[in-house]
LUMZAFI-769417 format. One record per residue (C-alpha): residue number from 1; x, y, z. Coordinates in steps of 0.05 Angstrom, whole numbers. Each point is the difference from the previous one (the first is absolute). Layout:
MARLUM seq      X      Y      Z
MARLUM NUM      X      Y      Z
...
//
This chain:
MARLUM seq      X      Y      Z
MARLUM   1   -353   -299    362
MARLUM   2     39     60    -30
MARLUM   3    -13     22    -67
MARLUM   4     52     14    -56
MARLUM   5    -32     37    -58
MARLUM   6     44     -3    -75
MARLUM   7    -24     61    -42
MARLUM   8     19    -12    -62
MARLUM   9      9    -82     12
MARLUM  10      6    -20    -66
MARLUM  11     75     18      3
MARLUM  12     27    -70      7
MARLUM  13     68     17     30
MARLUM  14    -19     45     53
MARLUM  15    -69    -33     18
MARLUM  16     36    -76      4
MARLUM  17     64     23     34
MARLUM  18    -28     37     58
MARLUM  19    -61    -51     15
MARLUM  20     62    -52      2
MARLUM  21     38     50     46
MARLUM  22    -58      9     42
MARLUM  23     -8    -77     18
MARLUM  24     63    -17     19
MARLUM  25    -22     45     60
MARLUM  26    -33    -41     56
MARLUM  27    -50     66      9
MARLUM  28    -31      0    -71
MARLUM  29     -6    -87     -4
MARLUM  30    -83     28      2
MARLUM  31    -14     56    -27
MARLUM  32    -43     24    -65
MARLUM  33     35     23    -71
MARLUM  34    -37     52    -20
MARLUM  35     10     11    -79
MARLUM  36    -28     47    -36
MARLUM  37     11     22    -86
MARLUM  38    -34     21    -51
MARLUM  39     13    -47    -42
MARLUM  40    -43    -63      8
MARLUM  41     42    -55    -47
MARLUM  42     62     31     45
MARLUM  43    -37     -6     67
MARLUM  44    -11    -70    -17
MARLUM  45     60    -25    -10
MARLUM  46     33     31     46
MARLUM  47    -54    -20     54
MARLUM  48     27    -72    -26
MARLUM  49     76     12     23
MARLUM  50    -21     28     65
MARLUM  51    -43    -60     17
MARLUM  52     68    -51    -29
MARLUM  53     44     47     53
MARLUM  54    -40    -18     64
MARLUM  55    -10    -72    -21
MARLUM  56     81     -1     -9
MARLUM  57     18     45     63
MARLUM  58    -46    -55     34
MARLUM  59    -53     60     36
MARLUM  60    -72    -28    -15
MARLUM  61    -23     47     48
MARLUM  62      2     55    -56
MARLUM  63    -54     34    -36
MARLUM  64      0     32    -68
MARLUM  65    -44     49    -22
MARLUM  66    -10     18    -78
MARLUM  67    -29     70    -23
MARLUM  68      8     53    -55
MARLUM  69    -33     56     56
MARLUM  70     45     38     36
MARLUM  71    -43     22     57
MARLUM  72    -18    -83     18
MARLUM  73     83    -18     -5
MARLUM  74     10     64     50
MARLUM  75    -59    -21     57
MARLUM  76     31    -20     65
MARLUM  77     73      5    -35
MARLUM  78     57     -9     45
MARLUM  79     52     11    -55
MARLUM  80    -10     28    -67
MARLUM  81     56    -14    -57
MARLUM  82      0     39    -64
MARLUM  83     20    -19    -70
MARLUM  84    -38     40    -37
MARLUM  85     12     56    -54
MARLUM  86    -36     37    -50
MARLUM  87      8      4    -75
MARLUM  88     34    -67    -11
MARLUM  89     42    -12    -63
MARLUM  90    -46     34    -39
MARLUM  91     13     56     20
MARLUM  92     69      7     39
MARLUM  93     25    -22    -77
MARLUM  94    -18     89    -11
MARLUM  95     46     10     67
MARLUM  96     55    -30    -50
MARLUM  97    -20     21    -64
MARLUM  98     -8     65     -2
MARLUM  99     63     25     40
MARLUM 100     37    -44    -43
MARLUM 101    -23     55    -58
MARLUM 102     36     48     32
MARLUM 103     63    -39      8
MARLUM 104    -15    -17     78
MARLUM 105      9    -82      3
MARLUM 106    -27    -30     51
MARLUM 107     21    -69     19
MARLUM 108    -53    -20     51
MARLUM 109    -40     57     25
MARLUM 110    -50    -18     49
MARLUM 111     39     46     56
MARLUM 112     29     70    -13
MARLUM 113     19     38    -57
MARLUM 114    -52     21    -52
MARLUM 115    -38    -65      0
MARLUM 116      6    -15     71
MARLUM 117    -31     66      9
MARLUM 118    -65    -11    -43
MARLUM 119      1    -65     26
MARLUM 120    -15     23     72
MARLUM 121    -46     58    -27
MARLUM 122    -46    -60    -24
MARLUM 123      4    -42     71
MARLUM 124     -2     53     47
MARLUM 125    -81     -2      1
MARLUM 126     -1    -81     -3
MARLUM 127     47      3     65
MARLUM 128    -47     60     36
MARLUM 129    -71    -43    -22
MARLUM 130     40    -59     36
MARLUM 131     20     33     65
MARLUM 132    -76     31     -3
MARLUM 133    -25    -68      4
MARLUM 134     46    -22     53
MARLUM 135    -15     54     45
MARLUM 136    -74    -23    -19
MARLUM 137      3    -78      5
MARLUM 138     60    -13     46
MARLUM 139     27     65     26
MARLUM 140     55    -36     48
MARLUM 141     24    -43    -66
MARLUM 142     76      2    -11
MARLUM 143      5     21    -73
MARLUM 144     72    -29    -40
MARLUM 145     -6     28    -66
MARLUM 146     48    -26    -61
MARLUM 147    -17     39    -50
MARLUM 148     39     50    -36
MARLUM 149     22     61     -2
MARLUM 150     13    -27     74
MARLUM 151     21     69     30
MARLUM 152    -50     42    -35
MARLUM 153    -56    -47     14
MARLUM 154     17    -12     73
MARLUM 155     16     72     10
MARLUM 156    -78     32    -24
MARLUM 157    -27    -64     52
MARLUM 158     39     20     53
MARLUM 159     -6     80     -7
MARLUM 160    -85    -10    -26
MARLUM 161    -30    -59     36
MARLUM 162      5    -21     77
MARLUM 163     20    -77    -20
MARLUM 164     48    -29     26
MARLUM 165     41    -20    -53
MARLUM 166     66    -13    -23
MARLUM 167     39    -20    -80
MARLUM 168     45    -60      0
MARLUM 169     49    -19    -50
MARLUM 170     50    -58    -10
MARLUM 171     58     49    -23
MARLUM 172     34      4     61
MARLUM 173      2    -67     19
MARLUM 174     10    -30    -64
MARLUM 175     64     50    -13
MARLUM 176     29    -27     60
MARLUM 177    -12    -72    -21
MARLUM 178     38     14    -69
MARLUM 179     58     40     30
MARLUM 180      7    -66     57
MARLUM 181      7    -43    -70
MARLUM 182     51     46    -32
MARLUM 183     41      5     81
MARLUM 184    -12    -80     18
MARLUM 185    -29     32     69
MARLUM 186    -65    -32     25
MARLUM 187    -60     40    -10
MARLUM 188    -25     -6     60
MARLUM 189     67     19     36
MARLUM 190     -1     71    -38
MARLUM 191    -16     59     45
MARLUM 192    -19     63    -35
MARLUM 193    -36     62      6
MARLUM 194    -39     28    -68
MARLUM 195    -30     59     -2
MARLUM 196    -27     57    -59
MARLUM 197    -70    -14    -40
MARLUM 198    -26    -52    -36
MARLUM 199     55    -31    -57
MARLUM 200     42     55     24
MARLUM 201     21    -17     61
MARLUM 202     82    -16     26
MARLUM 203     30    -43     41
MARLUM 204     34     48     63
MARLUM 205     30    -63     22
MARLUM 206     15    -70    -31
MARLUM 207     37    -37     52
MARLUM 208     11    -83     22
MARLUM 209     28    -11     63
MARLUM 210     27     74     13
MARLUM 211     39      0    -65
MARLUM 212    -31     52    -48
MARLUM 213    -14    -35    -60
MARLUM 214     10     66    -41
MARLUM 215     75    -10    -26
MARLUM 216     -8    -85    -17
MARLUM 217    -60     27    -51
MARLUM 218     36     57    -27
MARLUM 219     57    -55    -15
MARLUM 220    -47    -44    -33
MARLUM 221    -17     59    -50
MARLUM 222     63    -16    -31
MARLUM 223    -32    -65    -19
MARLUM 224    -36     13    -75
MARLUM 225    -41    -65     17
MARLUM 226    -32     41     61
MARLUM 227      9     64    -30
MARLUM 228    -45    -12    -59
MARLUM 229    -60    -27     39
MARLUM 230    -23     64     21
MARLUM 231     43     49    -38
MARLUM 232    -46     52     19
MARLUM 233     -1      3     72
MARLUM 234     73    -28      2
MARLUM 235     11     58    -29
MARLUM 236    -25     43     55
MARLUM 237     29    -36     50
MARLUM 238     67     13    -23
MARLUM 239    -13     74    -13
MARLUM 240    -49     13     67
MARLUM 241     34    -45     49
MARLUM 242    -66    -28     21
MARLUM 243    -39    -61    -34
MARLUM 244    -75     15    -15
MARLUM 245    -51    -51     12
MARLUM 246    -50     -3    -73
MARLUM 247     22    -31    -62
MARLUM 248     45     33    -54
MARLUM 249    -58     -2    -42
MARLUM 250    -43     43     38
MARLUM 251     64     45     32
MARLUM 252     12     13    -77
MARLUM 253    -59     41      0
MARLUM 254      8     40     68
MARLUM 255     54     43    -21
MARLUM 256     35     33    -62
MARLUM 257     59    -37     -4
MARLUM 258    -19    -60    -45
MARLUM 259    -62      8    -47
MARLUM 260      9     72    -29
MARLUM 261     44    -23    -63
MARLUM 262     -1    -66    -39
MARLUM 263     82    -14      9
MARLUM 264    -20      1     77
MARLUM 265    -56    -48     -2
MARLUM 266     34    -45    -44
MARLUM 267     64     -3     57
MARLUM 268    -48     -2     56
MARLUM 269    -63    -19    -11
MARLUM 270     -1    -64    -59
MARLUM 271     39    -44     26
MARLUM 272      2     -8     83
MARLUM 273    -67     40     29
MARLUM 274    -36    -69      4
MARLUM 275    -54     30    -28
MARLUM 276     19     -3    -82
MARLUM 277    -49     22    -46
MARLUM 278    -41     33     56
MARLUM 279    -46    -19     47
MARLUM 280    -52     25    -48
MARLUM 281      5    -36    -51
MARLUM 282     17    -64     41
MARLUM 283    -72     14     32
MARLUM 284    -28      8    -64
MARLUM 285     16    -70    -19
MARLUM 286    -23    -28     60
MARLUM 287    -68     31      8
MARLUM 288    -17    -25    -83
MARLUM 289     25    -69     24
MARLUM 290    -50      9     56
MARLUM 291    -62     26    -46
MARLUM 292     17    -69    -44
MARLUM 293     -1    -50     58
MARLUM 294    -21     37     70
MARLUM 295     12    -54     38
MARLUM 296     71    -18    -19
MARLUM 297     38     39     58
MARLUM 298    -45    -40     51
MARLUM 299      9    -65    -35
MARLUM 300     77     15    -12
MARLUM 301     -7      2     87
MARLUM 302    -39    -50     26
MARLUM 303     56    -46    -51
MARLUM 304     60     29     36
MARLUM 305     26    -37     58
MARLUM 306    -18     41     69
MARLUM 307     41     33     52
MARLUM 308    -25     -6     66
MARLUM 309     48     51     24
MARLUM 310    -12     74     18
MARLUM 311     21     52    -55
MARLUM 312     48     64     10
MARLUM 313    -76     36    -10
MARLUM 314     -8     42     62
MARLUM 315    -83     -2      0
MARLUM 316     -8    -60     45
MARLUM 317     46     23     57
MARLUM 318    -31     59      0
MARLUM 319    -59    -28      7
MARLUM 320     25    -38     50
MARLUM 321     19     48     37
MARLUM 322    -50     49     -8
MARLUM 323    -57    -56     18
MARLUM 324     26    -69      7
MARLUM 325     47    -20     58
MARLUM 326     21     75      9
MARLUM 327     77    -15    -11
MARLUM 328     24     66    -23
MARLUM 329     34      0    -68
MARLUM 330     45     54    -28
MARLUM 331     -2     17    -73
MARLUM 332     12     52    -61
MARLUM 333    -68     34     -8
MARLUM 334    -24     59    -41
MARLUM 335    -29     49     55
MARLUM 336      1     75     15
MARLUM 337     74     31      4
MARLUM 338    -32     44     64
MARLUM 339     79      6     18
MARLUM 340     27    -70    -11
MARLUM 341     45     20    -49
MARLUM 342     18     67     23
MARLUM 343     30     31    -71
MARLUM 344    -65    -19    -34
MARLUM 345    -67     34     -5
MARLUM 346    -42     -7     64
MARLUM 347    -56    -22    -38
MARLUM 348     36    -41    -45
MARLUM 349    -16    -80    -12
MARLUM 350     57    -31     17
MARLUM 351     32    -71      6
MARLUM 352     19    -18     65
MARLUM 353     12    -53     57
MARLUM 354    -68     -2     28
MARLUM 355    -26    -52     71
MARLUM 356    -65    -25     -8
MARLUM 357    -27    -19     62
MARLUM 358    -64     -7     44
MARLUM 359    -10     72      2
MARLUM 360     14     12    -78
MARLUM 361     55     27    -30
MARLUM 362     55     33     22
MARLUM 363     57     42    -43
MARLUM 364     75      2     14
MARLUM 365     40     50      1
MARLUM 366     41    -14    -57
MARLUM 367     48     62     -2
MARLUM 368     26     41    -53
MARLUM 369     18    -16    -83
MARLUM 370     66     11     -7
MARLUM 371     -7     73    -37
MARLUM 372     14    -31    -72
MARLUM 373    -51    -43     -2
MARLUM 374    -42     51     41
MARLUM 375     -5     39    -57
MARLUM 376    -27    -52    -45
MARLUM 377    -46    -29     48
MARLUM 378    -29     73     20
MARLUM 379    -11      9    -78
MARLUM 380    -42    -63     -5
MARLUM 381    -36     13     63
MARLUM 382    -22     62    -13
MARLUM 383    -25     -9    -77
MARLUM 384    -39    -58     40
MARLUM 385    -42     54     50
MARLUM 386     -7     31    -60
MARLUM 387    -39    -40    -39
MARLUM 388    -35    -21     62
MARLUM 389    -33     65      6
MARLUM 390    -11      2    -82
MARLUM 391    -37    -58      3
MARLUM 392    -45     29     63
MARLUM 393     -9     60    -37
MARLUM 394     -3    -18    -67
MARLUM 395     52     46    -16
MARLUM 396     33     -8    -76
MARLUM 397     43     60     25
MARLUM 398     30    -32     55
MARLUM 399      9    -64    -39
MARLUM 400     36     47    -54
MARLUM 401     42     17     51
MARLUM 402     24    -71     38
MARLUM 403     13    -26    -71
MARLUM 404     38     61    -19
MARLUM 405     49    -19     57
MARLUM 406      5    -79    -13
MARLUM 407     71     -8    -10
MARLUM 408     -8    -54    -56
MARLUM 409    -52     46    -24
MARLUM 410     39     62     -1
MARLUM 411     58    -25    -34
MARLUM 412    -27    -18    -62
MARLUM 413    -62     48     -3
MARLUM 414      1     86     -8
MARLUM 415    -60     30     48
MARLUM 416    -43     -4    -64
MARLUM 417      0    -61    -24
MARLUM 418     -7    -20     72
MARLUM 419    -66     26      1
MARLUM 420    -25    -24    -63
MARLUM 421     19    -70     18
MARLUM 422    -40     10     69
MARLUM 423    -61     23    -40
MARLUM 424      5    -69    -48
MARLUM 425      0    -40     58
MARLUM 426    -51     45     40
MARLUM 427    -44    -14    -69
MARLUM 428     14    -73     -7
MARLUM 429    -12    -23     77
MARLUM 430    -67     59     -2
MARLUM 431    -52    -57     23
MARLUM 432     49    -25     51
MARLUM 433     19     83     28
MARLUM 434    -69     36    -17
MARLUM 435      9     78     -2
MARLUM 436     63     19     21
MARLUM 437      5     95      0
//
């Protein structure tokens, strides 16, 4: 019977899609869910949905497990997902906050910039303590971690612990669902390569049936309807030549072309980055709705009617392929550049089309940027090894420095006030960061 261990379960989405995903694979119709939080009310519940999912997906065979210890979720594990993060709410509202001070406004902030930064500063250790316990409990586990900063968390695994373990997010996919909407091509039908880091990554080709697909979507920017849905990254299509796969929302923060004035944000970043007022506040609402009635995400569930069918989530074919039937399965992972992108950093996390197979996993050769977008990616990437080795050696110097060069950052902020909004946030997230020199 393989074992699938959830860390952090009690994130309904993620928990319920993939344990759906993994049984409509004949491999996984026995095996043992494995959940694991800290949070008991949350572990309940969502111990609930996974029990209604193999009931519906009709595998009886099935075992759930319940447990708030990390170490008894891990024992034996054949696959580990992660969902976890710390600081919560409480205190990723500073990560806002306090740049907003300095006239930095940051619209979701859980991936670069600023708050991305301190954000990956605080789960650095929590990722390490995980991979020491998977080299400890189940050493041959294949680790899929969700969590963000995706890049820099994926990037200190992959350079500091010998896991094997890769970040997956539903960006690329998703973008390619939304742009086969907006060119009435089947999704399906789409061929395309993607390739950069994390929310940052381009389309090097966008084809259906030979045809690029390039000049139809640059037509349909003419349409306002389209246009206006993701201003943002419409936007940087038409200027780049090249769509990028994350949100306008979050690509509002990644550069210094639409935050760093007030007239810009309210052109490009109100009305059409789907994520209007800000993921933080949006969260904020949620989690006090979820202090008053803890259960009423789970309930809201169980009452919706269920889809038996397979998400665009890549966990389960991985998986699959990894430890189920062995069909291999190519996707977008976050794994060491080590020459896949050739105009990158060597050492760079980067996005890319990735096999999983029997053997593990296996990374393209994707080629080069084109030398535009080259030049932002390399930026991004290598603020991103920055703070990697910051957070290893507790460095406030070094995270000075990667801040200093955030473009967002630097186009608002002198080299001063820079610093003194790094020392707010080093002082607001201290029992999260300990001693940094």
């Amino acid at each position: 019977m393989k074992k699938i261990a959830f860390i952090g379960a009690g994130s309904l989405q993620f928990t319920s899609s993939c344990v759906r995903d993994l049984l409509t694979f004949p491999a996984f119709s026995e095996c043992e869910f494995a959940l694991m939080d800290i949070n008991e009310e949350n572990l309940k519940n969502i111990t609930g949905v996974v029990n209604t999912i193999i009931e519906k997906m009709n595998c009886p065979g099935c075992k759930v497990s319940a447990t708030t210890n990390r170490a008894e979720a891990l024992k034996d594990a054949d696959g580990v997902l992660c969902t976890v993060f710390n600081g919560d709410v409480d205190i990723w509202q500073y990560d806002i906050t306090i740049p907003k001070k300095y006239g930095v406004d940051i619209n979701v902030g859980d991936t670069r910039s600023v708050s991305g930064i301190f954000r990956a500063l605080r789960n650095i250790p929590l990722m390490l303590d995980i991979c020491k316990d998977i080299e400890r409990y189940c050493p041959n586990a294949v680790f899929l971690n969700y969590t963000n900063p995706m890049s820099m968390l994926c990037g200190a695994m992959q350079k500091y612990s010998s896991v094997e373990v890769t970040g997956l997010c539903h960006s690329v996919q998703g973008t390619v669902k939304i742009l086969a909407k907006w060119l009435s091509v089947p999704y399906e039908e789409i061929e395309y390569k993607c390739m950069g880091v994390n929310h940052q990554a381009f389309y090097t080709v966008l084809k259906h049936k030979g045809e690029d697909l390039y000049p139809r979507l640059l037509r349909l920017m003419e349409n306002p309807d389209i246009f206006n849905m993701e201003q943002v990254r419409n936007e940087m299509f038409l200027k780049l030549g090249y769509y990028v796969t994350e949100s306008s929302g979050h690509n509002s923060e990644y550069n210094g072309w639409f935050r760093k004035r007030p007239d810009l944000i309210e052109k490009y970043c109100t009305h059409g980055t789907n994520w209007n007022p800000g993921e933080y506040a949006f969260s904020l609402k949620i989690r006090q709705r979820r202090k008053e009635n803890p259960a009423l995400q789970y309930e809201e569930w169980l009452n919706k009617p269920f889809d038996k069918n397979k998400s665009i989530e890549y966990a389960a074919d991985i998986f699959n392929a990894r430890f189920g039937d062995g069909k291999p399965f190519i996707f977008n992972g976050n794994v060491q550049n080590c020459g896949s992108i050739k105009n990158l950093p060597y050492d760079a996390c980067v996005e890319v089309p990735v096999v999983a197979d029997r053997m593990g996993f296996k990374t393209t050769i994707a080629g080069e940027l084109p030398p535009h977008l080259a030049i932002l990616v390399n930026t991004t990437a290598m603020i991103e090894n920055l703070v990697i080795e910051a957070a290893m050696e507790k460095s406030k110097e070094m995270v000075y420095r990667a801040v200093y060069n955030d473009p967002l950052t630097s186009a608002v902020c002198s080299l001063d006030e820079i610093k003194n909004m790094c020392d707010e946030l080093f002082t607001a997230n201290q029992d999260f960061l300990g001693d940094y020199k």
